[in-house]
C-alpha positions as CSV (number, residue, x, y, z in Angstrom):
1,X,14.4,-12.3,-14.7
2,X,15.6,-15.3,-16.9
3,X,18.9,-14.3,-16.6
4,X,18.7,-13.6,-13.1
5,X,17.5,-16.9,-12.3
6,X,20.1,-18.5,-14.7
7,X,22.7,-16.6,-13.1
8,X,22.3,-17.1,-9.1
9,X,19.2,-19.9,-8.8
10,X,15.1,-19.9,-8.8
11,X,15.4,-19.9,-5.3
12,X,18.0,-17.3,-4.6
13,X,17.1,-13.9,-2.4
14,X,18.0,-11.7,-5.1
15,X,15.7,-13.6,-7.2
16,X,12.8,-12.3,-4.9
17,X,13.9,-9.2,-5.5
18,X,13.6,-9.2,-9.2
19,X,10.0,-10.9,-8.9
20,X,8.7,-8.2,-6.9
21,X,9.8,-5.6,-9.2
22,X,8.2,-7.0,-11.9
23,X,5.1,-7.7,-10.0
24,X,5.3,-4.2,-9.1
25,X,5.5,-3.4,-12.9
26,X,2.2,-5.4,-14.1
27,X,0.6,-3.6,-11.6
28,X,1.6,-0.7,-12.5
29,X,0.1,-1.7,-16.0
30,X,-3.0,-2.9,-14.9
31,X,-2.2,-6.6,-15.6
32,X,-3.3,-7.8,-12.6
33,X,-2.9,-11.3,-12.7
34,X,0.7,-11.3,-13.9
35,X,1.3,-9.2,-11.0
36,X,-0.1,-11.3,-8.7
37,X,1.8,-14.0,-10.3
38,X,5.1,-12.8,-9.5
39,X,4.6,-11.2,-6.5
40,X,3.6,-14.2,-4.8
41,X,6.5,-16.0,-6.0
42,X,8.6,-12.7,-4.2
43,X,7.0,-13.7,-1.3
44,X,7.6,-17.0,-0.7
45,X,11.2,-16.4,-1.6
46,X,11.2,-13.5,1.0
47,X,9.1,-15.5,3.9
48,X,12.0,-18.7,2.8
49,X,15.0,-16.3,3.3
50,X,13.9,-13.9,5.6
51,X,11.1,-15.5,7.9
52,X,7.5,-14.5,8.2
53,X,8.2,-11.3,10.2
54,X,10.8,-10.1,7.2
55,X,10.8,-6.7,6.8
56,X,11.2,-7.2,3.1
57,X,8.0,-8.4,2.8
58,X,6.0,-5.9,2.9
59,X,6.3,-4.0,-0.3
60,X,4.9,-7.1,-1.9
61,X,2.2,-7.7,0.5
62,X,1.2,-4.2,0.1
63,X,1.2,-4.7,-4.0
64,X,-0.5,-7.8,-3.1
65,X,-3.3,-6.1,-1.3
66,X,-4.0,-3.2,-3.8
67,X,-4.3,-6.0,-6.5
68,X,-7.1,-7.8,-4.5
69,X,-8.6,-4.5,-3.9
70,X,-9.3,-3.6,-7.6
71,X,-10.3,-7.7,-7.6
72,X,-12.9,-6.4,-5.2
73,X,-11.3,-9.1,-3.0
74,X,-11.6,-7.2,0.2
75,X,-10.9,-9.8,3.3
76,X,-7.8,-11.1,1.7
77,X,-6.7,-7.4,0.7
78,X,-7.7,-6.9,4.3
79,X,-5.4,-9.9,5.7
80,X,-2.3,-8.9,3.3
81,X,-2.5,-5.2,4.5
82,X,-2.6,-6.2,8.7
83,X,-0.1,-8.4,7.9
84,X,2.1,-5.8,6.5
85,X,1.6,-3.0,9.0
86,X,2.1,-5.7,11.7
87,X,5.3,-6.0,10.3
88,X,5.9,-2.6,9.9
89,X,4.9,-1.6,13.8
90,X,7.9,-4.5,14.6
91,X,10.6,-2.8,12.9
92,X,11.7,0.7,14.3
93,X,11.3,3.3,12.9
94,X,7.3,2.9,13.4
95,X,6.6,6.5,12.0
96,X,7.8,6.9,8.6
97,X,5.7,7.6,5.5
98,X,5.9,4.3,4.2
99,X,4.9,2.9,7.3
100,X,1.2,4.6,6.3
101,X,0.9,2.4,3.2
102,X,-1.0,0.0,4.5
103,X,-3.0,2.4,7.1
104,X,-4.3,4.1,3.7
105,X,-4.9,0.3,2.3
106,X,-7.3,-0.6,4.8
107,X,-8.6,2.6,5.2
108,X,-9.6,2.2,1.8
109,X,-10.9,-1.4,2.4
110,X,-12.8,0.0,5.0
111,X,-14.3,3.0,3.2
112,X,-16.0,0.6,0.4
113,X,-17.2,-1.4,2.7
114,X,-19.4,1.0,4.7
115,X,-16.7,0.8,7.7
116,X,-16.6,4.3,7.5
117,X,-15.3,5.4,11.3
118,X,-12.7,2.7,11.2
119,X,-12.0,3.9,7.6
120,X,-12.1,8.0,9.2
121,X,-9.5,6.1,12.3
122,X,-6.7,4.8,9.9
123,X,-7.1,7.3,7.3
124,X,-6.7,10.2,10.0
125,X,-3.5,8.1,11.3
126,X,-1.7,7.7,8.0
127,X,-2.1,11.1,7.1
128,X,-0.4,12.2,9.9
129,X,2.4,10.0,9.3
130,X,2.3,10.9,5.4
131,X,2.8,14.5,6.4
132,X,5.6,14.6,8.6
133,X,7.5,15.0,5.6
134,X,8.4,19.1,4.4
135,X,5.2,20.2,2.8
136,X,7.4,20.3,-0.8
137,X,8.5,17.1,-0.3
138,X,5.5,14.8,0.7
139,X,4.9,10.8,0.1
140,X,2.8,10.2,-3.2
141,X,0.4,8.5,-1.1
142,X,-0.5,12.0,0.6
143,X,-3.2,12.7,-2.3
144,X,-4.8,9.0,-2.1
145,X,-5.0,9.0,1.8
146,X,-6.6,12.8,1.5
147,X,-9.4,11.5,-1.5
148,X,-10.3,8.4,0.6
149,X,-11.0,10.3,3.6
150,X,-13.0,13.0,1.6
151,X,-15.1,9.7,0.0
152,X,-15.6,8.8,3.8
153,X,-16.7,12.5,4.7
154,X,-18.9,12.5,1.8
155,X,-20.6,9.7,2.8
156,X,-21.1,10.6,6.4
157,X,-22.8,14.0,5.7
158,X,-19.4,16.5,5.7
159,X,-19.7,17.6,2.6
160,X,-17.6,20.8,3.5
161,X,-15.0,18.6,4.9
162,X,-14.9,16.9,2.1
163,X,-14.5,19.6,-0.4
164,X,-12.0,20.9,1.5
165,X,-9.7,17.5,1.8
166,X,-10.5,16.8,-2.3
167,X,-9.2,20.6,-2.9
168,X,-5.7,19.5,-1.0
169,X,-5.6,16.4,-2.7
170,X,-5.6,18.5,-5.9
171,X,-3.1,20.9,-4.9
172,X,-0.7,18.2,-4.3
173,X,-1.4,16.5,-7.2
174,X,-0.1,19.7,-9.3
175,X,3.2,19.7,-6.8
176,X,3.6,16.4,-7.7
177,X,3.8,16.9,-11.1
């Protein structure tokens, strides 16, 4: 990142680029607030270059998001996460895996909070996008979306639906591997 900046600016595009990868890498290690950090930074750079609508943007407001889901921060994870699938419903094509990211986000959001058929709504929705994909080849966040919604059967009395999804998330987890 030094170098980067030293090389083409603090406020270059490619700078943003390099922040959001290392925010993506503290959160990868758990070090949340570093993550944050830098991923804010990779957002201001992105909204400066790119506008608000940026498409850009939304792998670091979805990073953002997850972060202030495991802060138990649950209305801003909430904003970050409508922000970025606005952004993603703007910018054909609207039916691609990654365009379920934040789907799962706030169905997750949703699911802790009780919210449970607007959790059962988006979850539903972003599995269907996540499996579009060949059934050898599916997004990572296949198994996550699945376990969420099993959480939300659970806790509205479907047990069996929710062995049954926790069993697929299981199988994919060993595919994945």
């Amino acid at each position: 990142l030094a170098l980067q900046i030293n090389l083409k600016g603090e406020s270059h595009p490619d700078t943003a680029k390099y922040l959001a990868n290392l925010g993506a890498a503290y959160l990868t290690k758990k070090k949340l607030d570093a993550a944050e950090k830098h991923l804010l930074r990779a957002l201001a750079l992105e909204e400066l270059h790119g506008g608000v609508e940026s498409e850009y943007l939304t792998p670091a407001l979805i990073n953002l998001a997850s972060i202030q889901i495991k802060k138990k921060r649950f209305s801003h994870a909430e904003s970050l996460a409508k922000r970025a699938l606005d952004i993603y419903e703007k910018h054909p094509p609207t039916d691609t895996p990654e365009n379920s990211l934040p789907l799962v986000l706030l169905g997750d959001i949703y699911e802790k909070q009780g919210r449970y058929s607007e959790a059962e709504a988006l979850l539903g929705r972003a599995i269907g996008l996540l499996e579009k994909g060949s059934p050898s080849n599916l997004h990572p966040s296949t198994s996550d979306a699945l376990k969420i919604l099993a959480r939300v059967y659970s806790k509205t009395n479907r047990k069996d639906k929710a062995v049954l999804l926790r069993q697929r998330a299981k199988e994919l987890k060993k595919v994945d591997k």
